[in-house]
C-alpha positions as CSV (number, residue, x, y, z in Angstrom):
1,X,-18.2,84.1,-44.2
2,X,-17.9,80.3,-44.1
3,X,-15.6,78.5,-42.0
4,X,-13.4,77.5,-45.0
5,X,-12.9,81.3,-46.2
6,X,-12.2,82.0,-43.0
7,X,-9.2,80.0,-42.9
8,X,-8.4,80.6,-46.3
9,X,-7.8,84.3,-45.3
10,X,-5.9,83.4,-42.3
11,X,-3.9,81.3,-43.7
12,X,-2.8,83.5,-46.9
13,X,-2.1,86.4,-44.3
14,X,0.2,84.0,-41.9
15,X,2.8,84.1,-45.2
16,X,5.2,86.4,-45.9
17,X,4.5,85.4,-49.6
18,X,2.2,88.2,-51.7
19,X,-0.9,85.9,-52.0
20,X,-3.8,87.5,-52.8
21,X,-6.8,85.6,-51.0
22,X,-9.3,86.8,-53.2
23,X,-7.5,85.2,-56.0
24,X,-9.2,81.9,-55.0
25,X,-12.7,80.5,-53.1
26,X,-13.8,77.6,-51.5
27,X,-17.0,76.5,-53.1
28,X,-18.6,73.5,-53.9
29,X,-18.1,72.0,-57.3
30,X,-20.6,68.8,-58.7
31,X,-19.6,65.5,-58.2
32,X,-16.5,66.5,-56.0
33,X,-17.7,68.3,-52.9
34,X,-15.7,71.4,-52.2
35,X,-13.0,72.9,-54.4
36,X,-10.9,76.1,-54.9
37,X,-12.1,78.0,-57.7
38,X,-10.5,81.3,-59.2
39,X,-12.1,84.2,-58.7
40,X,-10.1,86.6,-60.9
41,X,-8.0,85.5,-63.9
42,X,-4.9,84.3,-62.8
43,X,-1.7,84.2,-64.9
44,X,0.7,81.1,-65.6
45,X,3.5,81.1,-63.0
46,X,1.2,82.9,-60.4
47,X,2.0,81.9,-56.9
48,X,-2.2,80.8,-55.9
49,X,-1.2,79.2,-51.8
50,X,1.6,79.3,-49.9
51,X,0.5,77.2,-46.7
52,X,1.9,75.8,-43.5
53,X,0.8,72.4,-42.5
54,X,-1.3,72.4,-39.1
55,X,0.4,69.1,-38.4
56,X,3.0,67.1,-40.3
57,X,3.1,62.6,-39.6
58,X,6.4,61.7,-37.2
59,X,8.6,59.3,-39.1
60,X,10.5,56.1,-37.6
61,X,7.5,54.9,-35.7
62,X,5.5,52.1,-35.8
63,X,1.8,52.9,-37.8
64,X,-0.2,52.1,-34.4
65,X,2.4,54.7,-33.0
66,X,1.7,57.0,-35.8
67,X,-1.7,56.9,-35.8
68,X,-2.1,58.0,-32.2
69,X,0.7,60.9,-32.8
70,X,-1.8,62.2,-36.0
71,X,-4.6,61.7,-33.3
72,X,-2.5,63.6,-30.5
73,X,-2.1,66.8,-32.8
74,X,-5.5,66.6,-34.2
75,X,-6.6,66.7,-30.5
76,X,-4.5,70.0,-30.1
77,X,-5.9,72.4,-32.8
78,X,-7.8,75.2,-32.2
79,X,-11.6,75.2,-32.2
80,X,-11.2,76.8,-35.4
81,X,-8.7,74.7,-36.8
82,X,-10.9,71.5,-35.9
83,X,-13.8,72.3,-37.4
84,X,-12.2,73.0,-40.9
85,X,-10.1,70.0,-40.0
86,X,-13.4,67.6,-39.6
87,X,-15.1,69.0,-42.8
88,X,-12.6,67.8,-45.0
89,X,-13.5,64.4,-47.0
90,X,-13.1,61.5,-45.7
91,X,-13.0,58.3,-47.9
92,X,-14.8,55.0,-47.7
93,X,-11.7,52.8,-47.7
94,X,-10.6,55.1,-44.5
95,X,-14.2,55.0,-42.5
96,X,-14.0,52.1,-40.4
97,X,-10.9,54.2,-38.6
98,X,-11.0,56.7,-36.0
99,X,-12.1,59.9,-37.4
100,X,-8.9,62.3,-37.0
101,X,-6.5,59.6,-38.7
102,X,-9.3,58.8,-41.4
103,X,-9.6,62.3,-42.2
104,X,-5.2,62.5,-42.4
105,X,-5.3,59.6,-44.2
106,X,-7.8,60.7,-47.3
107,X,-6.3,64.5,-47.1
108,X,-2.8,64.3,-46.4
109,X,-0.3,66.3,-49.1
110,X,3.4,66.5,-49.6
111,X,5.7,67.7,-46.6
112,X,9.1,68.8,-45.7
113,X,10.6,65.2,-46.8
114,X,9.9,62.1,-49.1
115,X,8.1,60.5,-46.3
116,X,6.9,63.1,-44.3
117,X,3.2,64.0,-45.5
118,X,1.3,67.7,-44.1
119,X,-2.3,68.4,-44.0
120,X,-3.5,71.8,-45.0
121,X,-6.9,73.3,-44.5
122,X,-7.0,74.7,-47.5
123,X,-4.7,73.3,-50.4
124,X,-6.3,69.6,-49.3
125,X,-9.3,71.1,-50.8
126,X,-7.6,71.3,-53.9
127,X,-9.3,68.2,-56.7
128,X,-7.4,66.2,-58.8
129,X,-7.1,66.4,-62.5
130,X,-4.7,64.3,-64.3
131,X,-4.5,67.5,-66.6
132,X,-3.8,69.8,-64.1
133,X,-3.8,73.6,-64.2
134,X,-1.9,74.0,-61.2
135,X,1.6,72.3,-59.4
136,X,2.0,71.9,-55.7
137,X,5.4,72.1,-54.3
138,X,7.1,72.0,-50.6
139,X,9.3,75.3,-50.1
140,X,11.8,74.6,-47.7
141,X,12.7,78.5,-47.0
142,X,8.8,79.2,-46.2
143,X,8.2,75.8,-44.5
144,X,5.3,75.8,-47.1
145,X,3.6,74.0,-49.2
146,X,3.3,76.2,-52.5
147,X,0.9,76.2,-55.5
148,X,1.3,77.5,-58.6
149,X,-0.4,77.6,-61.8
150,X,0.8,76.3,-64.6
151,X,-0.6,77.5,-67.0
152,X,-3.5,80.5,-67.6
153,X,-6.7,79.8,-65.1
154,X,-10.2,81.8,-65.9
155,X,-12.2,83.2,-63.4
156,X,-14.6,80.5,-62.2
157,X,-12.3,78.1,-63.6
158,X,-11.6,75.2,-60.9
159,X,-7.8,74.9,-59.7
160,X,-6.6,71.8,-59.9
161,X,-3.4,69.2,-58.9
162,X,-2.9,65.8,-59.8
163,X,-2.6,63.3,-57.3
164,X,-0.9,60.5,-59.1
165,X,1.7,59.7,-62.3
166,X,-0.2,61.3,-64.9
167,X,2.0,59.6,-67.3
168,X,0.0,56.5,-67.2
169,X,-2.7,55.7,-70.2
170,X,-6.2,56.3,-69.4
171,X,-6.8,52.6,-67.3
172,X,-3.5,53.4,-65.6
173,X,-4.6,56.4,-63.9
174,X,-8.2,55.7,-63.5
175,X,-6.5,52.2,-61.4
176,X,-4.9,54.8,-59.2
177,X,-7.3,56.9,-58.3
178,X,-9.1,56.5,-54.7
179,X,-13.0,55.9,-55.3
180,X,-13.8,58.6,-58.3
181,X,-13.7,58.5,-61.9
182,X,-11.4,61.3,-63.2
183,X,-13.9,63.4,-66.2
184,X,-10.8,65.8,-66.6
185,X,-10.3,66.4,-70.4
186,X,-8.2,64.1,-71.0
187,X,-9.6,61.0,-69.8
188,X,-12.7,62.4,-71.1
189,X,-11.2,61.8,-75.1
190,X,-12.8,59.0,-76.9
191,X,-11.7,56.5,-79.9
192,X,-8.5,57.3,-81.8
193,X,-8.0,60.4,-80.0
194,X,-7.8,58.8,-76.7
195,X,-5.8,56.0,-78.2
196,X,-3.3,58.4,-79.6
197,X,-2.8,59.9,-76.2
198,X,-2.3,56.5,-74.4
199,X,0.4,55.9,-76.8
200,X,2.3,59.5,-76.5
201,X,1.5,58.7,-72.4
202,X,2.9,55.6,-72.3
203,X,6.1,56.3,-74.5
204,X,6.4,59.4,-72.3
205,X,6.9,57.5,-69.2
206,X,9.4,54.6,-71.0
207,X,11.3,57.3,-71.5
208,X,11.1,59.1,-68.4
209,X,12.0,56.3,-66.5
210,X,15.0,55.3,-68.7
211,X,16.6,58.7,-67.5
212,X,16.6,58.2,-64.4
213,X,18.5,54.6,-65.0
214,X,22.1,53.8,-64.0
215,X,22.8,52.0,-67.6
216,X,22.1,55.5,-69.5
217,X,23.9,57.5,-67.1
218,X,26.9,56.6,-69.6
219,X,29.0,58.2,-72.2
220,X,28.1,55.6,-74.5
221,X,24.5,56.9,-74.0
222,X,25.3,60.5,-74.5
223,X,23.2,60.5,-77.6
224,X,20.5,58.5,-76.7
225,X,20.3,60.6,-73.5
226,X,19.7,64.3,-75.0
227,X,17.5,62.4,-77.6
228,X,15.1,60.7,-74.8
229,X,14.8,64.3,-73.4
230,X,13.9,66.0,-76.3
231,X,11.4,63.5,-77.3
232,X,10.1,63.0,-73.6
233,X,9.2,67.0,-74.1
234,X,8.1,67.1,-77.2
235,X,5.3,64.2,-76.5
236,X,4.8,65.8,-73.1
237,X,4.2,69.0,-74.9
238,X,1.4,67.5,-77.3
239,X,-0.4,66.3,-74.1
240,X,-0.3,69.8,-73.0
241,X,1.6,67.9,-69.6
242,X,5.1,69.4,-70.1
243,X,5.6,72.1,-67.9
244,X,4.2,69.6,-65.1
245,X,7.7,67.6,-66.1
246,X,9.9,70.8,-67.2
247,X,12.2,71.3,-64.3
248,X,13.2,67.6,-63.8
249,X,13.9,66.9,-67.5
250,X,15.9,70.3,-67.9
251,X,17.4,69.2,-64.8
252,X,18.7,65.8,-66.7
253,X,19.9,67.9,-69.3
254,X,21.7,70.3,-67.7
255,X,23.4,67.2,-65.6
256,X,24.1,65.9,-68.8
257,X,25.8,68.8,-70.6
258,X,27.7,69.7,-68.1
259,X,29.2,66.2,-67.6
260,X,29.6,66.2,-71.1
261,X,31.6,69.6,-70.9
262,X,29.2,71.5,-73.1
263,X,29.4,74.3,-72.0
264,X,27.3,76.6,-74.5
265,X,24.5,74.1,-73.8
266,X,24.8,73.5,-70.5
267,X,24.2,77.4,-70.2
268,X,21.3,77.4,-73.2
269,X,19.7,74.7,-71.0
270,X,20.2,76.2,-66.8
271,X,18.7,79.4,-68.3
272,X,15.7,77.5,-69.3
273,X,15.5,75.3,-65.9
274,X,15.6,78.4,-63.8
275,X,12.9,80.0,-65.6
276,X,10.8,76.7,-65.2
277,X,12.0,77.1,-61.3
278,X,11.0,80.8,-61.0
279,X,7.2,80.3,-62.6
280,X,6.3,77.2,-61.3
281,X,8.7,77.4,-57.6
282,X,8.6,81.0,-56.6
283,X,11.8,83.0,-57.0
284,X,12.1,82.5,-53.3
285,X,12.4,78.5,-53.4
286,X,15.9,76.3,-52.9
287,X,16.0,75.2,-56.8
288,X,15.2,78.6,-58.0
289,X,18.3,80.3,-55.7
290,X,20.3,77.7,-56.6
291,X,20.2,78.0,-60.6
292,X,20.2,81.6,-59.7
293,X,23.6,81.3,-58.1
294,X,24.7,79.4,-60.7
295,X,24.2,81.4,-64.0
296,X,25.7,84.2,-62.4
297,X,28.6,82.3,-61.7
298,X,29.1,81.0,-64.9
299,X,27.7,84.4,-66.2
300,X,30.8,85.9,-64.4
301,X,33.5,82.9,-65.5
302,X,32.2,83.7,-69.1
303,X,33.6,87.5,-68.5
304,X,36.9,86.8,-67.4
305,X,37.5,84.2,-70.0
306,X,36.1,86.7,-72.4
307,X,34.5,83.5,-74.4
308,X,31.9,80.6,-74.2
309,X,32.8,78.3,-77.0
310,X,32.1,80.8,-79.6
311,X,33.0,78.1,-81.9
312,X,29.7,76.0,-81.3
313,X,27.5,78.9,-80.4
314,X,24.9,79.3,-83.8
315,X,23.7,82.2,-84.6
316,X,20.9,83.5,-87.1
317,X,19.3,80.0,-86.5
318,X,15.3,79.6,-86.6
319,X,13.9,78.0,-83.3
320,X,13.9,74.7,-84.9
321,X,17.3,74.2,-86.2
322,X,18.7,76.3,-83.1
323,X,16.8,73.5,-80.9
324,X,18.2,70.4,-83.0
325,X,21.6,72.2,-82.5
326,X,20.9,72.2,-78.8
327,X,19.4,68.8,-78.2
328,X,22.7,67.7,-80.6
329,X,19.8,66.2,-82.9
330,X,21.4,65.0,-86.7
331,X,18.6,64.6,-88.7
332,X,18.2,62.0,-91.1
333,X,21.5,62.1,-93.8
334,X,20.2,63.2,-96.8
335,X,22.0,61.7,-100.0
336,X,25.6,62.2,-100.1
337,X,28.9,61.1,-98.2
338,X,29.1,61.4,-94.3
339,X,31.6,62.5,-91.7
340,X,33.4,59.2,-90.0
341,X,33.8,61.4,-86.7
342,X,30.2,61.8,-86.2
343,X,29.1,59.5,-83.7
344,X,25.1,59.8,-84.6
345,X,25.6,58.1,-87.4
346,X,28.8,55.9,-87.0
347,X,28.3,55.1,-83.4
348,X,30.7,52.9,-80.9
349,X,29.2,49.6,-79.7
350,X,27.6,51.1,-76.7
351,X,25.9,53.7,-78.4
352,X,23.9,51.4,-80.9
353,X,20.1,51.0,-80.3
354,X,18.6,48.2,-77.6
355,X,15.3,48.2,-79.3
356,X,13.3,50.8,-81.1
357,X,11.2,51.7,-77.9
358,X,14.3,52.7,-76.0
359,X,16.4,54.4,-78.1
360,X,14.6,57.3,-79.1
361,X,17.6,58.8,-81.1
362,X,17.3,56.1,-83.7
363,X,13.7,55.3,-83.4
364,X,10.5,57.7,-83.1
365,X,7.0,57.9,-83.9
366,X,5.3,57.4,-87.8
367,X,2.9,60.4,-88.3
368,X,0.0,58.2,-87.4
369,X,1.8,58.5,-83.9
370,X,1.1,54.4,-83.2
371,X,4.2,53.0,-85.8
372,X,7.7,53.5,-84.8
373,X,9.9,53.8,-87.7
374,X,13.6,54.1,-88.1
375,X,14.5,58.1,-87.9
376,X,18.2,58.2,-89.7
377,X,20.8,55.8,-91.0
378,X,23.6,54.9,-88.7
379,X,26.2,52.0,-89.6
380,X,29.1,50.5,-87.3
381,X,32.5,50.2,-88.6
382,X,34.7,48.1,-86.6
383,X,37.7,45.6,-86.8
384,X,37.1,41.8,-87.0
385,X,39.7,40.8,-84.4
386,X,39.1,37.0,-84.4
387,X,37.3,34.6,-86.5
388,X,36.1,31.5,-86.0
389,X,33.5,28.6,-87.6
390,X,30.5,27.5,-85.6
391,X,27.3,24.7,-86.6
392,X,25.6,26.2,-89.4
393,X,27.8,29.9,-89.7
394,X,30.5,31.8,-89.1
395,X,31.4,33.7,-85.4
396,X,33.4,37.1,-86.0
397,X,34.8,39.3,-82.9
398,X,34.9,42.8,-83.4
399,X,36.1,45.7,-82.0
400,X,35.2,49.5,-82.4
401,X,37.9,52.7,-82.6
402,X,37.2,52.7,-78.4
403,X,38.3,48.9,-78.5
404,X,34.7,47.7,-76.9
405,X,34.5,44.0,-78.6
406,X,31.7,42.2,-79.2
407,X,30.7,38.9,-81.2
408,X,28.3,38.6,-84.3
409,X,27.5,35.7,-86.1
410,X,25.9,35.0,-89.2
411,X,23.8,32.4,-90.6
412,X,25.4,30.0,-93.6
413,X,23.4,30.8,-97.0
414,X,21.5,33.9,-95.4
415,X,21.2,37.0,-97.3
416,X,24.1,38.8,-96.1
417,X,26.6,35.3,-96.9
418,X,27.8,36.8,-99.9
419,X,29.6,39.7,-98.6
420,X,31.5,37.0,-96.4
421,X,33.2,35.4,-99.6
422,X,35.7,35.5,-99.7
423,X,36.3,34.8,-95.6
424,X,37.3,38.4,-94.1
425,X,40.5,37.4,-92.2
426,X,41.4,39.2,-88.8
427,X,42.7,42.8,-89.3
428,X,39.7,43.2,-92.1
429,X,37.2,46.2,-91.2
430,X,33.7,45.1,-91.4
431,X,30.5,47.8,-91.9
432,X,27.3,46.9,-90.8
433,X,24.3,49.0,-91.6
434,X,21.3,49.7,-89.4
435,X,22.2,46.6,-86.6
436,X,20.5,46.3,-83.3
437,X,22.3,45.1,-79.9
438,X,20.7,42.2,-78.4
439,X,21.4,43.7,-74.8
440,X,23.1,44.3,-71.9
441,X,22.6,43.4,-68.4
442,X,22.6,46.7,-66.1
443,X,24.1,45.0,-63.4
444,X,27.1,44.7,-64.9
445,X,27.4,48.0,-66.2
446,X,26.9,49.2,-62.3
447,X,29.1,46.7,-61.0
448,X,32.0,47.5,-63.1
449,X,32.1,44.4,-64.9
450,X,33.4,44.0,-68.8
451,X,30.4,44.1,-70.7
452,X,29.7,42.7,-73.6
453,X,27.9,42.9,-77.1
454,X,25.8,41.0,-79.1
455,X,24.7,42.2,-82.6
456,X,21.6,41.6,-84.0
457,X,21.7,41.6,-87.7
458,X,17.9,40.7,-89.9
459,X,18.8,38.3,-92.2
460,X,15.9,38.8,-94.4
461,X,17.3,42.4,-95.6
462,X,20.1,42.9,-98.5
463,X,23.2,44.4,-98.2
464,X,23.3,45.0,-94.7
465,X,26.9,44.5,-94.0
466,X,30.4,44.9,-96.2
467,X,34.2,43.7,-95.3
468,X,37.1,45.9,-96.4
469,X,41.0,45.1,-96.4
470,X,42.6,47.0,-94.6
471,X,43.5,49.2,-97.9
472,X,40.5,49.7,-98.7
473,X,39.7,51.2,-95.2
474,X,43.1,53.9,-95.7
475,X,41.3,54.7,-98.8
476,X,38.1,55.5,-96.9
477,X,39.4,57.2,-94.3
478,X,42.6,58.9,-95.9
């Protein structure tokens, strides 16, 4: 038995986990030198490696210092240990440095903190894929680095992680990687296939990263929030990358609905993140136990209160209109008269789209999956508060039913002019179809500042905006 299998069996028989070892090998695989391939089928949520690190980097030192701490352990393995240890690759960009801390340098994997990295003699054989088949995660109960699959693996099939943000487009990731050209199947797609997946890619990770910003973290942004997730999932989902992203975005979600006080939701949603937890963590890591705990504490509130908003909780729905019900997703109005209340389509200032990139729950993909075209209608109704003349238009302030004010101004002669004869006076409700905010600074949002609106209203369209009396608004509304 080679060296490698060796500590392959060792180390799958140091854990407490049930790890078959036979489940994987250490062979050599073209163009990539050593890799772990299956050697039996092996299910989606299978636990493949749970490993402990032979060594771990120190934190708060100094590189030099760190260097010669790598170099100190390295120096105190076993025989054994340093043989595997000195097979593993070493990259060209590391070389020119002393052997031990090149070989930590082009191996090292995820530890027990954000900046404490581990090297493992057998999951750093692990390749990189930016389409994956398997997730690597550190398990703070075992003290292990875990690997599961995440989806169905073949026998003979290579197991592989990815090393970098696979949400980048094809040059993105090909930028990040360290002296190889990724041939996975997806950087392998050609022409308007692999154009259509840099667009869903990069789309994926504007939104992605706009969840995890202060300035959506908002009530305002309530909508926009559970409509970024949805369609963060459901592009993830066509680049067969979701369950690589599950548990954070359910996460999110569950944050979300919780905040919100949704509870039916918030419930719909845990159930699904623990289940992400459980196949792709282990039943036996932090997240999983702690979802765990949590269901059956809500499962146990639910029995003493007898209820769980029964009055929002569908039933007979098919999975798509139960999952537009979850994700709070109105689709577009079809003909006929609206309900005032609902915020999707008569939003509050702060709710109203930034641009159609960003706002997600006004905007989405054309079936061509390049164009972004309006989803629904939405229209603002607000009260014109003050009004006032400025070169070449008129300057309105307005206010919403949350009393968030804003300005807008229009153009003399433009195409919208007409609805502003006679001049609306102050009191005077104005309704303003499809308009855009020009921004906010998210500073100001964080600081606590007043923040303010500016509308963005296209000139070039028709009927875009009407001004009531107030009588005509107790007519609407009554």
């Amino acid at each position: 038995m080679a060296t490698d299998e060796k500590m392959a069996t060792k180390q799958n028989s140091d854990t407490d986990q049930k790890v078959d070892a036979l489940m994987y090998a250490i062979r050599d695989v073209p163009g990539k030198g050593k890799g772990l391939i299956a050697t039996k089928p092996i299910p989606k949520g299978t636990r493949i490696l749970a490993e402990a690190p032979v060594f771990t980097n120190p934190v708060a030192l100094e590189i030099q210092n760190v260097e010669a701490e790598v170099i100190r352990q390295v120096n105190n393995l076993t025989p054994a240990q340093k043989t595997a240890y000195f097979n593993l690759t070493r990259l060209d960009m590391f070389k020119s440095e002393d052997p031990a801390w090149s070989v930590f340098c082009s191996n090292c994997l995820r530890g027990p903190a954000e900046n404490i990295h581990g090297l493992y003699l057998i999951a750093s054989r692990v390749n990189h894929a930016c389409l994956n088949n398997a997730h690597d995660s550190w398990n703070a109960i075992l003290g292990k680095l875990t690997l599961h699959s995440l989806r169905d693996i073949a026998e003979g099939e290579e197991i592989t992680i990815c090393y970098l943000n696979k949400l980048r487009d094809r040059a993105g990731r090909q930028a990040g990687l360290r002296e190889f050209t990724c041939t996975c199947s997806l950087c392998s797609l050609e022409g308007q296939r692999l154009e259509e997946s840099d667009q869903r890619l990069r789309q994926s990770w504007y939104l992605y990263e706009l969840l995890g910003t202060r300035s959506e973290a908002t009530d305002e942004s309530v909508w926009r929030r559970y409509r970024a997730i949805r369609e963060c999932a459901d592009l993830l989902a066509k680049q067969d990358a979701f369950d690589h992203y599950s548990i954070h975005l359910y996460s999110i979600a569950c944050f979300s609905f919780m905040v919100m006080n949704e509870r039916a939701r918030h419930m719909a949603l845990l159930e699904r993140y623990h289940q992400a937890c459980l196949l792709f963590l282990g039943d036996d890591n932090p997240k999983t136990l702690s979802s765990q705990q949590t269901l059956q504490g809500l499962a146990h509130w639910n029995s003493v209160m007898g209820k769980v908003d029964p009055a929002v909780v569908p039933e007979g729905l098919d999975p798509e209109a139960f999952e537009d019900w979850l994700w709070r997703d109105s689709k577009a109005c079809l003909n006929g008269f609206a309900d005032l209340s609902n915020e999707a389509v008569f939003p509050r200032l702060g709710g109203l789209p930034i641009s159609a990139r960003n706002s997600p729950d006004y905007f989405t993909f054309a079936s061509d999956g390049r164009r972004i075209q309006a989803r629904k209608a939405w229209c603002l109704l607000a009260e014109i508060i003050k009004t006032s003349s400025i070169p070449g238009g008129v300057r309105f302030w307005i206010q919403d039913h949350y009393r968030n004010q804003c300005p807008i101004e229009f153009k003399s002669g433009g195409q919208n002019s007409r609805a502003l004869s006679p001049e609306p006076q102050v009191g005077w409700a104005i309704a303003i179809l499809r308009p855009v905010r020009k921004g906010y600074l998210a500073e100001h949002l964080i600081l606590g500042q007043h923040l303010q609106y500016m509308l963005r209203v296209r000139e070039r369209e028709k009927d875009l905006l009407k001004v009531f009396p107030p009588a005509a608004v107790l007519d609407i509304t009554c």
